[in-house]
NUROBA-20270 format. One record per atom (N, C-alpha, C, O): residue in one letter; atom name; x negated, y negated, z negated. Coordinates in nm, 3 decimals, decimal comma, padded with zeros to 5 digits, always signed. Atoms other than C-alpha are relative to their C-alpha. Layout:
N
+---+----+---------+---------+---------+
! r !  a !       X !       Y !       Z !
+---+----+---------+---------+---------+
! A ! CA !       X !       Y !       Z !
...
+---+----+---------+---------+---------+
! end
This chain:
83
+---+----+---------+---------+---------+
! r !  a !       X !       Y !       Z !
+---+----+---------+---------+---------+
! X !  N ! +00,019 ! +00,143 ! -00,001 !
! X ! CA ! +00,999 ! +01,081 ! -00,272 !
! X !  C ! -00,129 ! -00,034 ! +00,074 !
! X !  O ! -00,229 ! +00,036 ! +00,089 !
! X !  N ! +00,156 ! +00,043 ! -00,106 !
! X ! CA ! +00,734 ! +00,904 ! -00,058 !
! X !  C ! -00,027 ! -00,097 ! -00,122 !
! X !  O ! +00,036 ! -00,140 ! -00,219 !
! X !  N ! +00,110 ! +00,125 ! +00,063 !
! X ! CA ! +00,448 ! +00,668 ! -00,179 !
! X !  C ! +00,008 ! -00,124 ! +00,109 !
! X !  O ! +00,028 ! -00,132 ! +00,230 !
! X !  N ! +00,048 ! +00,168 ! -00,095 !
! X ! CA ! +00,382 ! +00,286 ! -00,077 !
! X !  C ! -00,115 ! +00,040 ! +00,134 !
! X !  O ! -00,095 ! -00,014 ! +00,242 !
! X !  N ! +00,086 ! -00,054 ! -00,086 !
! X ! CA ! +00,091 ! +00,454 ! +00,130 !
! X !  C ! +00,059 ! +00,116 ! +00,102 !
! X !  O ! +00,045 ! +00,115 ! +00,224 !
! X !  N ! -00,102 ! -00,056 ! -00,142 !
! X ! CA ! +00,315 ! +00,715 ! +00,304 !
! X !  C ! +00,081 ! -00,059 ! +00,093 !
! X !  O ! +00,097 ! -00,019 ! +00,209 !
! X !  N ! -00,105 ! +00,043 ! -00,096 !
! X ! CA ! +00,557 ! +00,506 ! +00,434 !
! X !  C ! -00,105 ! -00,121 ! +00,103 !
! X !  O ! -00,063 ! -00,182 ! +00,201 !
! X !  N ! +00,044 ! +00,097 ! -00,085 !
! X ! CA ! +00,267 ! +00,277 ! +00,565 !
! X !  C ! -00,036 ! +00,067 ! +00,115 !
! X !  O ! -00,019 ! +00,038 ! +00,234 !
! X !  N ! +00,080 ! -00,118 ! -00,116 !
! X ! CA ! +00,080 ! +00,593 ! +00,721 !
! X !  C ! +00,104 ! +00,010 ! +00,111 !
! X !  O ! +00,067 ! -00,018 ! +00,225 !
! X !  N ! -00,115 ! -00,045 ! -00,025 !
! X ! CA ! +00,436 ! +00,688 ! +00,835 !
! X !  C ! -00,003 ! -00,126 ! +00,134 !
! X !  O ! -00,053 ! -00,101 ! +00,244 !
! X !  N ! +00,004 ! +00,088 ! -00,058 !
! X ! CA ! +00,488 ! +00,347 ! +00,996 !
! X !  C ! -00,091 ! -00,008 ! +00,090 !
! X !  O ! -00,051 ! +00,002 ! +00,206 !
! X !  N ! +00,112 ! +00,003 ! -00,088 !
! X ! CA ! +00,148 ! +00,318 ! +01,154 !
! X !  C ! -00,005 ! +00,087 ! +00,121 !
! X !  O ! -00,014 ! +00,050 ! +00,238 !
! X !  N ! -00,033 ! -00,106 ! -00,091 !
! X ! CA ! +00,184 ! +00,622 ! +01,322 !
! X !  C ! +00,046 ! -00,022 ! +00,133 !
! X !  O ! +00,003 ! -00,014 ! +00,248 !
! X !  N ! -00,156 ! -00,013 ! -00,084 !
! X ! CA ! +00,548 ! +00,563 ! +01,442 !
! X !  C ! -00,033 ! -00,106 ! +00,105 !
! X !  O ! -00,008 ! -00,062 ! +00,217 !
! X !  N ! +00,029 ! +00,119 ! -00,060 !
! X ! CA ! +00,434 ! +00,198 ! +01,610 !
! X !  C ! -00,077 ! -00,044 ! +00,030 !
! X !  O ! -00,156 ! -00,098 ! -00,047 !
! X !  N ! +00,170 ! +00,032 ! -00,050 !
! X ! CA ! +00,170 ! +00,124 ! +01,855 !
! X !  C ! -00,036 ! -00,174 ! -00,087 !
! X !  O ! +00,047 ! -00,258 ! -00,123 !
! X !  N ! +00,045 ! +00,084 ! +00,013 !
! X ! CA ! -00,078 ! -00,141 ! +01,743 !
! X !  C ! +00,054 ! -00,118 ! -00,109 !
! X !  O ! +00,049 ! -00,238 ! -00,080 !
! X !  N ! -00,068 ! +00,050 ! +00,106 !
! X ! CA ! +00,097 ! -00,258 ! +01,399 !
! X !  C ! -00,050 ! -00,013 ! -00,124 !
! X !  O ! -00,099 ! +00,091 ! -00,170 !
! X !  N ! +00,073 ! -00,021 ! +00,110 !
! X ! CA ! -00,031 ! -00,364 ! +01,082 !
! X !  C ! +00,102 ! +00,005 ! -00,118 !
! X !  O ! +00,178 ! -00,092 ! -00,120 !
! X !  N ! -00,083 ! -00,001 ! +00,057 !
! X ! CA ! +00,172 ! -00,266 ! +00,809 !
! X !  C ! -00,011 ! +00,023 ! -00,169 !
! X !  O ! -00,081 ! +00,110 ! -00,222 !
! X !  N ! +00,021 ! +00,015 ! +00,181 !
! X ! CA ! +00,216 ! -00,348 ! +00,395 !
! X !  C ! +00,084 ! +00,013 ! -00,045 !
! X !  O ! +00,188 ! -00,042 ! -00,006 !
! X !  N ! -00,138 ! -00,083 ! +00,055 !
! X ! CA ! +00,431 ! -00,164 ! +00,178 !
! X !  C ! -00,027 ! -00,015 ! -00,148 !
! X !  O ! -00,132 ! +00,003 ! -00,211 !
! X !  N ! +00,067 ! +00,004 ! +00,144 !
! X ! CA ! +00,483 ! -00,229 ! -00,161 !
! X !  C ! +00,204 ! +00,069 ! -00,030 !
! X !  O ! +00,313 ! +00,058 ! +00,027 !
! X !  N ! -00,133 ! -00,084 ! +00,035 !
! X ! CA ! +00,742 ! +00,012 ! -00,387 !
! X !  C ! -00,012 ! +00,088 ! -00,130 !
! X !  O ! -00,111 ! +00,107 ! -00,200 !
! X !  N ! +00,041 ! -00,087 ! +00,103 !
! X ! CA ! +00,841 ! +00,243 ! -00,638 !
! X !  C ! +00,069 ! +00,111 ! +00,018 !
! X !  O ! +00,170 ! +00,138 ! -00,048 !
! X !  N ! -00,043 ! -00,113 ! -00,037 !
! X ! CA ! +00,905 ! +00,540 ! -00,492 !
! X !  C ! +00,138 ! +00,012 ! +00,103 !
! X !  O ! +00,143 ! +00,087 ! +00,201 !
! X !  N ! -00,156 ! +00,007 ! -00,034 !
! X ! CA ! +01,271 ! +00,485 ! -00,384 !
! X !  C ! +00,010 ! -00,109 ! +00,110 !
! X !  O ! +00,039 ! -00,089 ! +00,227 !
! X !  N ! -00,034 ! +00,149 ! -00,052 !
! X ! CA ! +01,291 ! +00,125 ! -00,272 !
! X !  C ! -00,114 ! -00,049 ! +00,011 !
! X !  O ! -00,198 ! -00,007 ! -00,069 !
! X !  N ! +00,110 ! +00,011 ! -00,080 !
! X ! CA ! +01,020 ! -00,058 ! -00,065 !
! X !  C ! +00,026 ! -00,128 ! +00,031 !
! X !  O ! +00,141 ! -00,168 ! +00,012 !
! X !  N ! +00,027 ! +00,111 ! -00,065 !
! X ! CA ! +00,942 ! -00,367 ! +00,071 !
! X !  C ! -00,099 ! +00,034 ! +00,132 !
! X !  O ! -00,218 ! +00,059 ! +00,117 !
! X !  N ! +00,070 ! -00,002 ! -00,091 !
! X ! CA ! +00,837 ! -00,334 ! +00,420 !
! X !  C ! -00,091 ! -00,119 ! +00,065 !
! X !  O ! -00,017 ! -00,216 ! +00,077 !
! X !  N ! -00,009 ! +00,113 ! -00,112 !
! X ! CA ! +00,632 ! -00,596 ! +00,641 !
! X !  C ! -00,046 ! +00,080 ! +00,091 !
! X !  O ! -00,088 ! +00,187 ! +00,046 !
! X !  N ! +00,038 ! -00,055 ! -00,131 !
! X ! CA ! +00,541 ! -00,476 ! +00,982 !
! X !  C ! -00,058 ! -00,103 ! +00,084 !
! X !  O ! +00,009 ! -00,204 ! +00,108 !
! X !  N ! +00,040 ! +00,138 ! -00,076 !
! X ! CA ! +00,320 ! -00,701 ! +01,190 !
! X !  C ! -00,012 ! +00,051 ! +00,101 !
! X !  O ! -00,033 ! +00,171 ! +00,085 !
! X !  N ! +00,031 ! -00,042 ! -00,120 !
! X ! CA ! +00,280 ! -00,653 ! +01,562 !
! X !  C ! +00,036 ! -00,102 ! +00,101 !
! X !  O ! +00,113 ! -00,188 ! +00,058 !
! X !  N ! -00,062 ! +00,039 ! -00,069 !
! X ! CA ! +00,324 ! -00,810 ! +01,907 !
! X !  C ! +00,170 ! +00,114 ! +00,043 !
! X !  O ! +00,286 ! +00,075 ! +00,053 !
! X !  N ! -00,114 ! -00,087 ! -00,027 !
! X ! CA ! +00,580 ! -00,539 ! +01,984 !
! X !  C ! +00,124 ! -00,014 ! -00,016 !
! X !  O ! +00,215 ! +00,052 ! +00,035 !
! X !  N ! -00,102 ! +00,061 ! +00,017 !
! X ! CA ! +00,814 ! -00,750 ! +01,840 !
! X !  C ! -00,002 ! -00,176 ! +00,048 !
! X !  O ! +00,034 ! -00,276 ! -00,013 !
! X !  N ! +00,010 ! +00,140 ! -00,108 !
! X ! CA ! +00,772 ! -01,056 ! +02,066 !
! X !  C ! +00,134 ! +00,010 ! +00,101 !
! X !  O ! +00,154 ! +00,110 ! +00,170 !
! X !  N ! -00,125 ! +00,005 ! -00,071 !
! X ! CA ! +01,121 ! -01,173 ! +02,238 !
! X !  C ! +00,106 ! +00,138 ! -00,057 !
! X !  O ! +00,196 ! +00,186 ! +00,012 !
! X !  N ! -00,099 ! -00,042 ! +00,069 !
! X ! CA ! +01,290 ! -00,950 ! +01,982 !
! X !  C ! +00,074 ! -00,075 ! -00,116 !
! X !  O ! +00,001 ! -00,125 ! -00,201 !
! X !  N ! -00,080 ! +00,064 ! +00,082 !
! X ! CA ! +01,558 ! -01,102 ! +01,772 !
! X !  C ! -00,013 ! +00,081 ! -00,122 !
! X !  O ! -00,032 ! +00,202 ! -00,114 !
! X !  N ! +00,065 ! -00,078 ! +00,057 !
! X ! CA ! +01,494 ! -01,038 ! +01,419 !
! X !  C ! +00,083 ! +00,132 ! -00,065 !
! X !  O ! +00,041 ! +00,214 ! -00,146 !
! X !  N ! -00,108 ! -00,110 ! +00,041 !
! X ! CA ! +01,819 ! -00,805 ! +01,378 !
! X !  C ! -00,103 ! +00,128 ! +00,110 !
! X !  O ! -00,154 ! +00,208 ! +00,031 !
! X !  N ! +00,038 ! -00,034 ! -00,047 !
! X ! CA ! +01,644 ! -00,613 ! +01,661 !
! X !  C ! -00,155 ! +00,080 ! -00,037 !
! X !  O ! -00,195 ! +00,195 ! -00,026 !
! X !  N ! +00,146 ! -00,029 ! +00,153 !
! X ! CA ! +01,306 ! -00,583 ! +01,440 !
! X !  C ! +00,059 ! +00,076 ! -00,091 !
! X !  O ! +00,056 ! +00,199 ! -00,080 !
! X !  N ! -00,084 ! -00,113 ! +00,107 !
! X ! CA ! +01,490 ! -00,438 ! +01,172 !
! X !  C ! -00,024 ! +00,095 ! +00,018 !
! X !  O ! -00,107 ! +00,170 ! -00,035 !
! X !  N ! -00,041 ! -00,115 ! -00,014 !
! X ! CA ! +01,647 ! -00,201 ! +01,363 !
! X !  C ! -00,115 ! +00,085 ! +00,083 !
! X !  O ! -00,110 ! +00,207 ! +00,066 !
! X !  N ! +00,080 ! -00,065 ! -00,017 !
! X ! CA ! +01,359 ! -00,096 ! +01,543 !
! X !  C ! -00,145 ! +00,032 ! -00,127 !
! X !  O ! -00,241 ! +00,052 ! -00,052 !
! X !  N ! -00,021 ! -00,036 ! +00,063 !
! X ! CA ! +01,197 ! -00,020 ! +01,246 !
! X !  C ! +00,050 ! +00,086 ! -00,143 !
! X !  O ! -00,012 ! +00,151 ! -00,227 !
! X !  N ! -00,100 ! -00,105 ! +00,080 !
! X ! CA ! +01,462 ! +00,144 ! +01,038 !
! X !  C ! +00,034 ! +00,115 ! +00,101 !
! X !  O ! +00,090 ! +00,218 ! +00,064 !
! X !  N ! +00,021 ! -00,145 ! -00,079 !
! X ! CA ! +01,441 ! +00,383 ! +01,338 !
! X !  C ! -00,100 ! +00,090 ! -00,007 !
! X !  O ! -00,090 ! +00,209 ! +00,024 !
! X !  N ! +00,159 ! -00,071 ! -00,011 !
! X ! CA ! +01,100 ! +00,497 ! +01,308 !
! X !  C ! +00,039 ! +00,113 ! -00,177 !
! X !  O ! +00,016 ! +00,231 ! -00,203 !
! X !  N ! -00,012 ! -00,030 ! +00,156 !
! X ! CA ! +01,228 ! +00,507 ! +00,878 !
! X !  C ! +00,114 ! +00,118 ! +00,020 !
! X !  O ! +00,116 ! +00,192 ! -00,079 !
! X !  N ! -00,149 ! -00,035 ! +00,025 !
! X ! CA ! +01,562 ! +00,687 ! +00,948 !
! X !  C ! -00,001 ! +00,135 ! -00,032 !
! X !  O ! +00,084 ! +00,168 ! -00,115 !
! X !  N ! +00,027 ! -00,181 ! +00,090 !
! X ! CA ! +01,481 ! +01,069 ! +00,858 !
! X !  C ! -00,049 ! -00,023 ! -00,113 !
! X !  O ! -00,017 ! +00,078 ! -00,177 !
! X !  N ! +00,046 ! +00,035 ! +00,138 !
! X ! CA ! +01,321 ! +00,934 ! +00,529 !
! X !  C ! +00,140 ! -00,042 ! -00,037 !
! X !  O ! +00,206 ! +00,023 ! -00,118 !
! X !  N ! -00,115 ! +00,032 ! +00,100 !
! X ! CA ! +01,628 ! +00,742 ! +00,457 !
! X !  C ! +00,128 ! +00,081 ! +00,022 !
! X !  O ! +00,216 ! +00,081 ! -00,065 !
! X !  N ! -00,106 ! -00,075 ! +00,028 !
! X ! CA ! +01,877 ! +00,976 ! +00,581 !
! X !  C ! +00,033 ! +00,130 ! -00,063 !
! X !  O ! +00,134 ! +00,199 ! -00,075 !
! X !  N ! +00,037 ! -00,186 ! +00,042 !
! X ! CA ! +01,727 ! +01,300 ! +00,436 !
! X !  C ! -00,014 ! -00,115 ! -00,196 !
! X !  O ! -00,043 ! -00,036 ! -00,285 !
! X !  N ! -00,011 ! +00,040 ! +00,122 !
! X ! CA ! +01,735 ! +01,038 ! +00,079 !
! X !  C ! -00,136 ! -00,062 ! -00,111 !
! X !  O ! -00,126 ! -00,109 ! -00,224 !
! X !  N ! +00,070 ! +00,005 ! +00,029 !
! X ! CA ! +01,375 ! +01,001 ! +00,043 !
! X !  C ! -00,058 ! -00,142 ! -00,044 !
! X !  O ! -00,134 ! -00,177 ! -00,134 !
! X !  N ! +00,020 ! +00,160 ! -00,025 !
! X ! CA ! +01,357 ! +00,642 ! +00,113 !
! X !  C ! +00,242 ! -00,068 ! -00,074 !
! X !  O ! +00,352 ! -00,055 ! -00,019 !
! X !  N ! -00,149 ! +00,048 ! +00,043 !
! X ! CA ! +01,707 ! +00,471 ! -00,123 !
! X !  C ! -00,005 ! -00,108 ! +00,071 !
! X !  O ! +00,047 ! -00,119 ! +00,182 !
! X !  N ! +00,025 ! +00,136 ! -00,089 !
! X ! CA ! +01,606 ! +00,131 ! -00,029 !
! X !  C ! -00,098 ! -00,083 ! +00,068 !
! X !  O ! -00,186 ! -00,135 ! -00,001 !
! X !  N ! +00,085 ! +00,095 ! -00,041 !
! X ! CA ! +01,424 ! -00,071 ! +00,231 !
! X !  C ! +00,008 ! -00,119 ! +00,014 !
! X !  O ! +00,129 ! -00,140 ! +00,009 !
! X !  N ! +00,019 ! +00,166 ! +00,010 !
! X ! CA ! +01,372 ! -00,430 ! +00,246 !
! X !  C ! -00,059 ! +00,008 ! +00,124 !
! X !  O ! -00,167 ! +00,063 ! +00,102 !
! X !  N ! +00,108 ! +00,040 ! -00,096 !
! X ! CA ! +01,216 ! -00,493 ! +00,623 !
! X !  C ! -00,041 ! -00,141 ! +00,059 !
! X !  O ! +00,049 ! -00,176 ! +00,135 !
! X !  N ! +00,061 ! +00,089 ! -00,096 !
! X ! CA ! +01,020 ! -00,809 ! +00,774 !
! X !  C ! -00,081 ! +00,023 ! +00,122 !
! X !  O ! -00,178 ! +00,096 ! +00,142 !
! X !  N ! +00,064 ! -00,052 ! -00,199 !
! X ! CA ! +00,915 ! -00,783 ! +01,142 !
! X !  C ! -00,017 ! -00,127 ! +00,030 !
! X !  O ! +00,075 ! -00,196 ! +00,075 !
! X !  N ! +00,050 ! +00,090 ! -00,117 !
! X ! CA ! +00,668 ! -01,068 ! +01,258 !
! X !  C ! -00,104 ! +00,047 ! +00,119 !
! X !  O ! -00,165 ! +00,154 ! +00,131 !
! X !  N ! +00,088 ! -00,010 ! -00,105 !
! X ! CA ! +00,478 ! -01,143 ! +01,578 !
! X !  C ! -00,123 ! -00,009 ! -00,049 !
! X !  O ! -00,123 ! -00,060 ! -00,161 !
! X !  N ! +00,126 ! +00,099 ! +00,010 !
! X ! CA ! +00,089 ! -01,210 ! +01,572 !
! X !  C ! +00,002 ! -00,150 ! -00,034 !
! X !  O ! -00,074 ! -00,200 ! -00,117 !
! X !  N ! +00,010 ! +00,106 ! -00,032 !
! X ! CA ! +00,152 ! -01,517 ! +01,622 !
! X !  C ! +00,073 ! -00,110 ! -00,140 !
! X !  O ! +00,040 ! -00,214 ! -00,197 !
! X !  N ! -00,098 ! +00,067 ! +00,175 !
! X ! CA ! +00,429 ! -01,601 ! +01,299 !
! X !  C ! -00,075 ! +00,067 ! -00,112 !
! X !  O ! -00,107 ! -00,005 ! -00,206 !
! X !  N ! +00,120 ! -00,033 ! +00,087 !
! X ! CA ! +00,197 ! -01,367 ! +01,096 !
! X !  C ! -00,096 ! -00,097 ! -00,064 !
! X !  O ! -00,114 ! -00,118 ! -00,184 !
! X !  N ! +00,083 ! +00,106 ! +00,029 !
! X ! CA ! -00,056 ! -01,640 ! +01,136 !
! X !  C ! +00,053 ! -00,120 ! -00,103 !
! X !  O ! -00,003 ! -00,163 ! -00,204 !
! X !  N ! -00,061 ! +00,081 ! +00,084 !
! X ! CA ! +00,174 ! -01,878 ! +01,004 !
! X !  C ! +00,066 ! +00,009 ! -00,117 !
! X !  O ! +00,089 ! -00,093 ! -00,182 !
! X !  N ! -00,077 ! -00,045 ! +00,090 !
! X ! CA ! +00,366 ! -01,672 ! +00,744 !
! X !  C ! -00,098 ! +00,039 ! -00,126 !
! X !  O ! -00,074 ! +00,021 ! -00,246 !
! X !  N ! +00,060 ! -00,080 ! +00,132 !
! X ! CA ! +00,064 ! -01,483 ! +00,561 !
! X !  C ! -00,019 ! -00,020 ! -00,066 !
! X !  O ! -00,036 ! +00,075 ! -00,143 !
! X !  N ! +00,000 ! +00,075 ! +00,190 !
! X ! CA ! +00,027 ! -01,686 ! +00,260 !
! X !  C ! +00,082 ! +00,088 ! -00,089 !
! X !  O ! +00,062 ! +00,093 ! -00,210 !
! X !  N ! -00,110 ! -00,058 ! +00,073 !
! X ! CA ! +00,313 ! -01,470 ! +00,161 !
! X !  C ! -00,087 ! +00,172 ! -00,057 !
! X !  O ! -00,073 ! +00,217 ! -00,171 !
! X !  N ! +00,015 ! -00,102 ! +00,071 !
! X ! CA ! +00,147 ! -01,146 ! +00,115 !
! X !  C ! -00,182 ! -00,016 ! +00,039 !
! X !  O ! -00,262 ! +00,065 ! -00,007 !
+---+----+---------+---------+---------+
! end
């Protein structure tokens, strides 16, 4: 099983220039991922880039469930009240 802090490390890693907050309990996760990197991506597209970086965690069982949000800089600004 991974930690809320692995899958951020994990994330960070996987995705240039991304700030990323993970909250969980071992299994199931709440992702957010902030970056431009997702600028003129649709947010099905976010997801899935994303759940690519995750996909040996969740296909090897480590990761049951993710939850992902993928904003820009720019919706960040406007969204972060939320976390």
């Amino acid at each position: 099983m991974k930690t809320a802090e692995q899958i951020e490390q994990l994330v960070s890693a996987r995705l240039d220039d991304v700030r990323v907050f993970v909250e969980g309990d071992g299994r199931h996760f709440q992702v957010v991922v902030v970056g431009d990197c997702f600028v003129e991506l649709s947010q099905v597209k976010r997801q899935q880039h994303v759940y690519s970086v995750l996909m040996d965690e969740i296909t090897s069982g480590q990761l049951h469930a993710v939850n992902i949000k993928a904003y820009t800089l720019k919706e960040w600004g406007e969204e972060s009240d939320e976390y």
